[in-house]
C-alpha positions in Angstrom: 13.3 -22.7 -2.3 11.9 -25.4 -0.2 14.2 -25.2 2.7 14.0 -21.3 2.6 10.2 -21.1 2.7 10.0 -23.4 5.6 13.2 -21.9 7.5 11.2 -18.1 6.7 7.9 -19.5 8.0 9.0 -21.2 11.0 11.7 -18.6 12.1 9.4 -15.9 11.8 6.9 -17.7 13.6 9.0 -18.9 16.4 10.2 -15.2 16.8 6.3 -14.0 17.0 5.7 -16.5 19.5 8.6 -15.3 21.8 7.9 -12.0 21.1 4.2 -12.4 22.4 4.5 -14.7 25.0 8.4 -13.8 26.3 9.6 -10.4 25.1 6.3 -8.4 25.7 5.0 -9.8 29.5 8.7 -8.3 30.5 8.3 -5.2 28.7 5.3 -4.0 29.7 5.9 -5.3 32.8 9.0 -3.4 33.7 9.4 -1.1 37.1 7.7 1.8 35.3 4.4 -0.1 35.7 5.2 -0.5 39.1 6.3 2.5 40.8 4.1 5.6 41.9 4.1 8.7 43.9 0.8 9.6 44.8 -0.8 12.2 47.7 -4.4 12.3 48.9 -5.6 15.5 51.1 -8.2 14.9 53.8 -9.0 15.1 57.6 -8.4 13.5 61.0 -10.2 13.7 64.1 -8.8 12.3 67.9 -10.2 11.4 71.1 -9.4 10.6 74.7 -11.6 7.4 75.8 -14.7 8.5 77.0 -14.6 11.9 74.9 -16.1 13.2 71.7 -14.0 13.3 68.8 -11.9 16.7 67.9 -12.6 19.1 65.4 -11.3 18.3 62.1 -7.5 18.3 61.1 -6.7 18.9 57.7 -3.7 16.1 56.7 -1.7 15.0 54.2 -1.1 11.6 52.8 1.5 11.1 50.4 2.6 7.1 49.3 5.3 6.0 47.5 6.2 2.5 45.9 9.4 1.5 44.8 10.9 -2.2 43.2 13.5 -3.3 45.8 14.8 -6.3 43.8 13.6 -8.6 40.7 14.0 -12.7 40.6 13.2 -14.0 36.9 9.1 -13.8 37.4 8.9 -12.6 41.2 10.2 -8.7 43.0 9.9 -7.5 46.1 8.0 -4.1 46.3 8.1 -1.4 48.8 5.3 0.9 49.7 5.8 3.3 52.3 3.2 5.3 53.9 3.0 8.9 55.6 0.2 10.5 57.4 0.2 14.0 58.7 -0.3 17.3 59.3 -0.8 19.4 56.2 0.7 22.9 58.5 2.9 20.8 60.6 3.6 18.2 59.1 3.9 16.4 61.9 3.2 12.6 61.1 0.3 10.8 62.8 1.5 7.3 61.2 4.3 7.0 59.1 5.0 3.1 58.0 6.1 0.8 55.4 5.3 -2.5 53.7 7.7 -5.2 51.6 5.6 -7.9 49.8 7.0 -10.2 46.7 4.7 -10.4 43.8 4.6 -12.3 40.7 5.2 -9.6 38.1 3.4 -10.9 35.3 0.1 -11.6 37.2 0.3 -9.0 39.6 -0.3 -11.8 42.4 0.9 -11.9 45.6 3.4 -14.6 46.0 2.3 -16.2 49.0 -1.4 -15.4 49.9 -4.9 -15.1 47.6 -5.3 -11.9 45.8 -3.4 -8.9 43.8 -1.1 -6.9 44.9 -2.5 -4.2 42.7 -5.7 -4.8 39.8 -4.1 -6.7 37.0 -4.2 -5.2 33.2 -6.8 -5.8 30.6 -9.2 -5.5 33.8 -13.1 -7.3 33.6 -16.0 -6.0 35.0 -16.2 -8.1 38.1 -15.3 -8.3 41.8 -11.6 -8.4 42.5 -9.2 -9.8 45.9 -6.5 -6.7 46.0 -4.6 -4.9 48.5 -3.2 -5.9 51.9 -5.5 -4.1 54.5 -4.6 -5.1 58.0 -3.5 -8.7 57.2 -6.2 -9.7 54.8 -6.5 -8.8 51.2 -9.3 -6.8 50.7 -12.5 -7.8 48.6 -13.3 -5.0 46.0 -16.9 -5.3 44.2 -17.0 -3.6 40.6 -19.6 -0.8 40.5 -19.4 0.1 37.4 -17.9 3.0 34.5 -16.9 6.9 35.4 -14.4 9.0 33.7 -11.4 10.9 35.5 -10.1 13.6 33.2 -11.3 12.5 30.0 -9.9 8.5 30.4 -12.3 5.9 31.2 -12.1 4.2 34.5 -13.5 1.4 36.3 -15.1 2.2 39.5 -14.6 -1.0 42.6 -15.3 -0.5 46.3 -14.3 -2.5 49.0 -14.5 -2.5 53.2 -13.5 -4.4 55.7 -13.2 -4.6 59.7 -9.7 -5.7 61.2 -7.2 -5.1 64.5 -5.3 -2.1 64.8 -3.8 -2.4 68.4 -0.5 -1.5 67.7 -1.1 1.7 66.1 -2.4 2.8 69.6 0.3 1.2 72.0 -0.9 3.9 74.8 -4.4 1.8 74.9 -4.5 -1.5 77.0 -7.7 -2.5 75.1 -8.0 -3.9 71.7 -8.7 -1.3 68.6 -10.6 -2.2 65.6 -10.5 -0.1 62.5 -13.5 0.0 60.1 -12.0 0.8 56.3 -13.6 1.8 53.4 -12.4 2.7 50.1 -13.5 3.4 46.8 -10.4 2.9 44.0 -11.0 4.3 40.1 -8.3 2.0 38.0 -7.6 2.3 34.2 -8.9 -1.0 32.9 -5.9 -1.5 30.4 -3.0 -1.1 32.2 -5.0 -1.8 35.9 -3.0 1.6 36.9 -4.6 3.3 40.1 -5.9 6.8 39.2 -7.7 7.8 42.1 -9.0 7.0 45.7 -11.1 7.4 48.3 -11.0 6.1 52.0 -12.5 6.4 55.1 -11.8 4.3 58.2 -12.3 4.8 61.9 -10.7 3.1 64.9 -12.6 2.2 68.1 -12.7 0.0 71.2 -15.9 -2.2 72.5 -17.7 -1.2 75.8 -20.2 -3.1 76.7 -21.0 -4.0 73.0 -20.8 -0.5 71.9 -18.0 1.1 69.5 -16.5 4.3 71.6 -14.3 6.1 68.8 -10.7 7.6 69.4 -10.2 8.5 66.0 -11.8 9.0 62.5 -10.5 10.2 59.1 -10.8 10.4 55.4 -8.4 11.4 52.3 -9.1 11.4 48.6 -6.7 11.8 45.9 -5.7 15.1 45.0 -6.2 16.7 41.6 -2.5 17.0 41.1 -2.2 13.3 41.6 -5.0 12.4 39.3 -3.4 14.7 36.6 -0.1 12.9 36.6 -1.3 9.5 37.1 -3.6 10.1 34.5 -0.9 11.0 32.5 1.2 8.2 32.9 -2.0 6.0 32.2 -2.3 7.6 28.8 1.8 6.9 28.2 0.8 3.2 29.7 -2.1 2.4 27.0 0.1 3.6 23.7 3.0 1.0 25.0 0.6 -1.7 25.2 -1.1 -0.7 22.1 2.5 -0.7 20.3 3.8 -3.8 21.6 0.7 -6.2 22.2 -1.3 -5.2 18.8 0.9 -3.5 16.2 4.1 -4.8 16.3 2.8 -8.7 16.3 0.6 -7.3 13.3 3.9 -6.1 11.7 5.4 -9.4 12.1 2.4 -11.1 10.9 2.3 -9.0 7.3 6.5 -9.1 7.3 5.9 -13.4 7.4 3.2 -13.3 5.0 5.2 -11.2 2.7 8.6 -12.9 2.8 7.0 -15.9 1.9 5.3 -14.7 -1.1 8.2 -13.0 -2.3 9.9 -16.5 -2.0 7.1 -18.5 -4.2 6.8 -15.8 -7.1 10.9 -15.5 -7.0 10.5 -19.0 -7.4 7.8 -18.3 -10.7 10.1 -16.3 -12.1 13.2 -18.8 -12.3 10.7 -20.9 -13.3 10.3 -19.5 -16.8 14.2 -20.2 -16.9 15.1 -23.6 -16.4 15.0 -26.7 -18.7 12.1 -29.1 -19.3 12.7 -31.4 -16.7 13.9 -28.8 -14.7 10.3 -27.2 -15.1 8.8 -30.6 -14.2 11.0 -30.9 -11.1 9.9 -27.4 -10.4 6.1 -27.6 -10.5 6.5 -30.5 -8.4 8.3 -28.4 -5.3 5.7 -25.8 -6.4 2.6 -28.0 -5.5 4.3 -28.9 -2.0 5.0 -24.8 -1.1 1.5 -24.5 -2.7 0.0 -27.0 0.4 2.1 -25.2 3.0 1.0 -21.7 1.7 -3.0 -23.3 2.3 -1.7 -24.9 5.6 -0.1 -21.6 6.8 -3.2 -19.7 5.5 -5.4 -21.7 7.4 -2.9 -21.2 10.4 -3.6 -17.5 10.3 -7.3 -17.4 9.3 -8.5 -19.2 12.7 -6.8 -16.9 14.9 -7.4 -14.0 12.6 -11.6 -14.9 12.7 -11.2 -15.1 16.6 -10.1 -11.9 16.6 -12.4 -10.0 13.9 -15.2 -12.1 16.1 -14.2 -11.2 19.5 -13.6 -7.5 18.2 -17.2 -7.9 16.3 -18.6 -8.6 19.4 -17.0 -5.8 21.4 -18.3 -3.0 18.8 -21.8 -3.8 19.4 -21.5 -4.0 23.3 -23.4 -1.0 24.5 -20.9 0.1 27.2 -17.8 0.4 24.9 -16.6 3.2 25.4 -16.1 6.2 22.0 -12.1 5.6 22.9 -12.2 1.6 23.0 -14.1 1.8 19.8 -11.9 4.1 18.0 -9.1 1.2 18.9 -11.5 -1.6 18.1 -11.7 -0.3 14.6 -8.4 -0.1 14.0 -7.7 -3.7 15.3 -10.8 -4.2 12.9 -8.9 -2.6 10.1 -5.3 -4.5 11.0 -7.4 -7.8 10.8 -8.6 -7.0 7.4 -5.7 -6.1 5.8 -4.1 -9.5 6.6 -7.1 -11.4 5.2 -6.5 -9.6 2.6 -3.5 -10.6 2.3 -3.7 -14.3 2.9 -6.7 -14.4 0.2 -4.5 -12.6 -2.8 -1.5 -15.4 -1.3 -4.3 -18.4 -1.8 -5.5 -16.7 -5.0 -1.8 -16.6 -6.6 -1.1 -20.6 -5.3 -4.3 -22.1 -6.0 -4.3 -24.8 -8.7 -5.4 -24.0 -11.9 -7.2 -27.7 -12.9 -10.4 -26.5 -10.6 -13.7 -28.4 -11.4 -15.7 -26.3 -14.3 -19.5 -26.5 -14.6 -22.3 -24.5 -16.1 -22.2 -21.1 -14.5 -24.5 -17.8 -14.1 -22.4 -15.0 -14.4 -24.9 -12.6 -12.9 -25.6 -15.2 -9.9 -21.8 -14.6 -9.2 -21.4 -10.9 -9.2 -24.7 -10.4 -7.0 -23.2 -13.0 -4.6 -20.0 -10.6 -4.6 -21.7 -7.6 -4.8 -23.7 -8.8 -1.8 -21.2 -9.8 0.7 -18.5 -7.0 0.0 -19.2 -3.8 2.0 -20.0 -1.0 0.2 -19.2 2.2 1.8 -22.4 4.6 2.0 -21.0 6.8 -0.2 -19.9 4.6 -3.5 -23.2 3.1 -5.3 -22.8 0.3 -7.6 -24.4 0.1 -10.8 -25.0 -3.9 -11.9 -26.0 -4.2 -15.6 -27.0 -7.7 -15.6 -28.1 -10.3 -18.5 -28.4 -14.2 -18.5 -25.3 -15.0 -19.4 -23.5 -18.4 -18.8 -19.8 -19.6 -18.5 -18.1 -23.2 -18.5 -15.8 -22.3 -15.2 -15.1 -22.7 -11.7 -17.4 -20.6 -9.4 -14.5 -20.1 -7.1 -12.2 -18.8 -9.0 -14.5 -16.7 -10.7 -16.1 -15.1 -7.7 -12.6 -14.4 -6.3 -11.9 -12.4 -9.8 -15.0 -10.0 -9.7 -14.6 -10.1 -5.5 -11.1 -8.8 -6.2 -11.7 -6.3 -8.9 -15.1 -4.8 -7.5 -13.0 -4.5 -4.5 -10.0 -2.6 -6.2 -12.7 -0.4 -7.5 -14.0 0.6 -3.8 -10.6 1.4 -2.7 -9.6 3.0 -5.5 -12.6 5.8 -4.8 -11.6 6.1 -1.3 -13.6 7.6 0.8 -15.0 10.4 -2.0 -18.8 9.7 -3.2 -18.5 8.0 -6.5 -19.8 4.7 -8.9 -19.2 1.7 -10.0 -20.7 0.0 -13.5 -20.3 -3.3 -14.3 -21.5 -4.1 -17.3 -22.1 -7.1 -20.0 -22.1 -7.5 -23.7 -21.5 -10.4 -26.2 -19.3 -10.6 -28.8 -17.8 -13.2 -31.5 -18.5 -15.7 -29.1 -17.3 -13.8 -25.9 -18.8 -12.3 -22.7 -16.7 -8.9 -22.0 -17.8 -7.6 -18.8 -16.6 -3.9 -17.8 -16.0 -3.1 -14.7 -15.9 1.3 -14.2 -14.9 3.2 -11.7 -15.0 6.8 -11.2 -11.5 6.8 -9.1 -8.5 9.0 -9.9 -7.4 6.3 -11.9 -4.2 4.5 -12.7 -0.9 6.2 -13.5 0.0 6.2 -17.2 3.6 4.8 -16.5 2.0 2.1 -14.4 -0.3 0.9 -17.0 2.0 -1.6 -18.2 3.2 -3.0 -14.9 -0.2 -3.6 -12.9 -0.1 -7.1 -13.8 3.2 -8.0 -12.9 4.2 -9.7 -9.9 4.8 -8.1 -6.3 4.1 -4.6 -8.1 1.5 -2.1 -6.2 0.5 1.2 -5.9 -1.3 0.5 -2.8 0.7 1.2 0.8 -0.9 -2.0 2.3 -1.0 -4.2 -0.8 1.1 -7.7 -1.9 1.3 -6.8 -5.6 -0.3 -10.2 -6.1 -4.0 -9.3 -6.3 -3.9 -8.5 -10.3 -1.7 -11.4 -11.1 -4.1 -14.1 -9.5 -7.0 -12.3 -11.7 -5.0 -12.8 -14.7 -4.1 -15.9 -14.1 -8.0 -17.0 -13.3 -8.8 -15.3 -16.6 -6.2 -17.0 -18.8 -6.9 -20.7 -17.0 -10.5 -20.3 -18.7 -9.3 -19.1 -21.9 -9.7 -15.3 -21.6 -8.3 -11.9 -21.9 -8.4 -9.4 -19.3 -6.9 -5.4 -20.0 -7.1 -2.1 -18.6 -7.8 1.3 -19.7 -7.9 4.7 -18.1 -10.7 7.7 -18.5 -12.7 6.2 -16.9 -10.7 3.7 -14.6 -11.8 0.0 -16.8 -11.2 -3.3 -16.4 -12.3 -5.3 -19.4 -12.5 -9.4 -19.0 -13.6 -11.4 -22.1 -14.4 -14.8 -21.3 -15.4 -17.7 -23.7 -19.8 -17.4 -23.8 -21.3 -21.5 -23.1 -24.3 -20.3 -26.1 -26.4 -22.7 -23.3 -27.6 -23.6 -20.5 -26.3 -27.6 -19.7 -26.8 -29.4 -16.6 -24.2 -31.4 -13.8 -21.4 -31.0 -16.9 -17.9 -31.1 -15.1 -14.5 -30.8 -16.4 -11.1 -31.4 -14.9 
């Protein structure tokens, strides 16, 4: 087994590395992301030198971009431009730019800035867009929505030469631009814009205009790039969160089905075999803790970081509603890992005096309850000869069972305490639907579940805390019971340890 638990745990790591860092940046990066049709509607206003401006011309500006070719990291993209006439359409500029980006940052190649806002976008000031020769400075100004999705709102301007657009001039031309861009923060996807920019020569210090304009996108646009935004999110959300998540649990699982495969031949083989055996079963026992430990740190960055999110006040109803289920993925592999850590741990803990109520308040009190299951604690001064640990990991586990197994009806849960011939039995009661009579007698075997998101391991590692101080534990249906009977310590005795 040893060679197939550490082949299983570093193959399936070394694929959720490259499917993270490797497989997903090209995926979600592929031309779909890149190219858009998009049309803004506005107007356009002309004049001779020396003349006032023209009445307003309604136009049409439709832009296209396109992937020309792809280089490992870096593609040239095309965006062609076409300004004109909405009647006519006869074009008043019609041009077209090539630039090569990196694909993964969104960067240009050579210069400063973005080609277009990155994904997972912050709440600052950006570089993007080439605007006459110089990337444009956008300043975030804060949250809107655009057909129900959430949008970041940045605006940028800037001043820059335009002679060649007006080749019939002998002067120079400047163009003011403005614009005001809404992007999806996830995918950095342009929804909608706004611009305004006017071009003008100098006399004598003073701008004299022969032209000014504006467009802004039109509904029709915003509908489908809203769209596409939508279709953008779920493929992120599939291949960045819940497939890794998938692998994770597949990982976790494989190698506990390897250790208790390896329990069970246990029970086969001959005395030395069994020595041989328990020896290879302390090693996989360290790497199980190792690899546990491996997935707890990145796993409490995670529940943190998403912690932290929750409570920020300008998360928005749809970024919670995925929060919480990152917040639920999260828990379910902790889970996981604990029932793993539970089922490996070493049965020759350190024992000393216990309080058994001390220990079920502790779990009582860091488990959350739902608001609608009450708990019912029946306590007495009881004390045990055991290891803390192990015990507050067999109530934390059962008391847990008993939440999920109400669900999310209203209902209770008694735990109770009695002694007899020389034993404390503690019940635990739930008022859950209960066990199925033809599972009763398979709950404590290994890898079996009823639950869709269990490891079949949780029960075993409470009956094997039980028997390693000499108890009994059973279960019983109408109501849902789980009876423990642990040897009583008749009193209380200070600093005594056992191995």
């Amino acid at each position: 087994m040893n060679k197939l638990f550490y082949f299983t745990a570093g193959a399936g790591s070394a694929v959720l590395i490259i499917w993270m860092f490797v497989v997903t940046p090209i995926i979600i990066n592929n031309d779909d992301f890149f190219e858009i049709t998009a049309q803004n509607i506005g107007e356009v206003r002309f004049a001779e030198i020396g003349e006032e401006l023209s009445d307003p011309r309604k136009m049409v500006f439709d832009w296209q971009r396109n992937v020309l070719e792809k280089n490992g990291n870096e593609a040239l993209i095309r965006t062609s431009y076409d300004y004109k006439d909405i009647i006519t359409e006869e074009s008043f500029w019609k041009f077209q730019m090539d630039e090569k980006i990196d694909i993964f940052s969104r960067g240009y190649i050579k210069k400063a800035g973005f080609f277009m806002f990155p994904i997972h976008l912050e709440k600052k000031d950006y570089q993007v867009y080439d605007v006459g020769g110089e990337v444009l400075s956008y300043k975030f100004e804060g949250e809107e929505k655009i057909n129900g999705l959430n949008v970041y709102k940045f605006a940028g301007q800037t001043t820059f030469d335009v002679s060649e657009m007006h080749p019939d001039l002998s002067q120079t031309v400047y163009e003011d631009y403005s614009a005001v861009n809404y992007i999806e923060p996830e995918t950095g996807l342009e929804i909608s814009f706004v611009e305004k920019f006017s071009d003008y020569i100098l006399v004598e210090g003073e701008k004299v205009y022969v032209l000014s304009a504006w467009s802004k996108s039109t509904p029709f646009s915003e509908n489908i790039l809203t769209k596409k935004a939508n279709q953008l999110i779920t493929f992120h959300e599939i291949y960045e969160v819940f497939i890794p998540i998938l692998m994770i649990v597949f990982i976790i699982n494989s190698c506990l089905a390897i250790v208790v495969h390896s329990f069970y031949k246990k029970k086969h083989l001959s005395l030395q075999e069994e020595i041989q055996k328990a020896e290879k079963f302390a090693s996989f026992g360290q790497l199980s803790a190792q690899l546990a430990h491996n997935i707890r740190n990145p796993l409490n960055v995670i529940k943190l970081t998403n912690e932290l999110l929750l409570k920020h006040a300008d998360v928005s109803e749809k970024d919670k509603e995925r929060l919480n289920r990152i917040a639920t993925a999260t828990k379910r592999i902790s889970n996981q890992v604990d029932e793993m850590m539970n089922f490996v741990r070493n049965p020759k803990a350190k024992k000393q005096n216990q309080q058994l109520d001390k220990i079920i308040q502790q779990v009582i009190s860091d488990i959350v309850v739902p608001e609608g299951i009450k708990i019912v604690n029946k306590t007495n001064e009881n004390y045990l000869f055991a290891n803390e640990e192990e015990i507050y990991s067999l109530f934390h586990n059962l008391i847990q069972n008993a939440i999920e197994a109400i669900g999310e009806t209203k209902g209770t849960i008694s735990i109770s305490q009695q002694v007899q011939k020389g034993n404390i039995e503690i019940k635990i009661e739930d008022s859950g639907p209960g066990i199925k009579k033809a599972d009763i007698s398979r709950i404590f075997d290994p890898l079996f579940t009823t639950k869709q998101n269990g490891t079949g391991l949780g029960l075993v590692s409470c009956k094997k805390i039980v028997e390693n101080h000499g108890g009994k534990i059973t279960f019983s249906n109408n109501p849902s019971t789980f009876t423990i009977a642990l040897p009583l310590q008749t009193q209380k005795i200070s600093n005594s340890v056992a191995q």
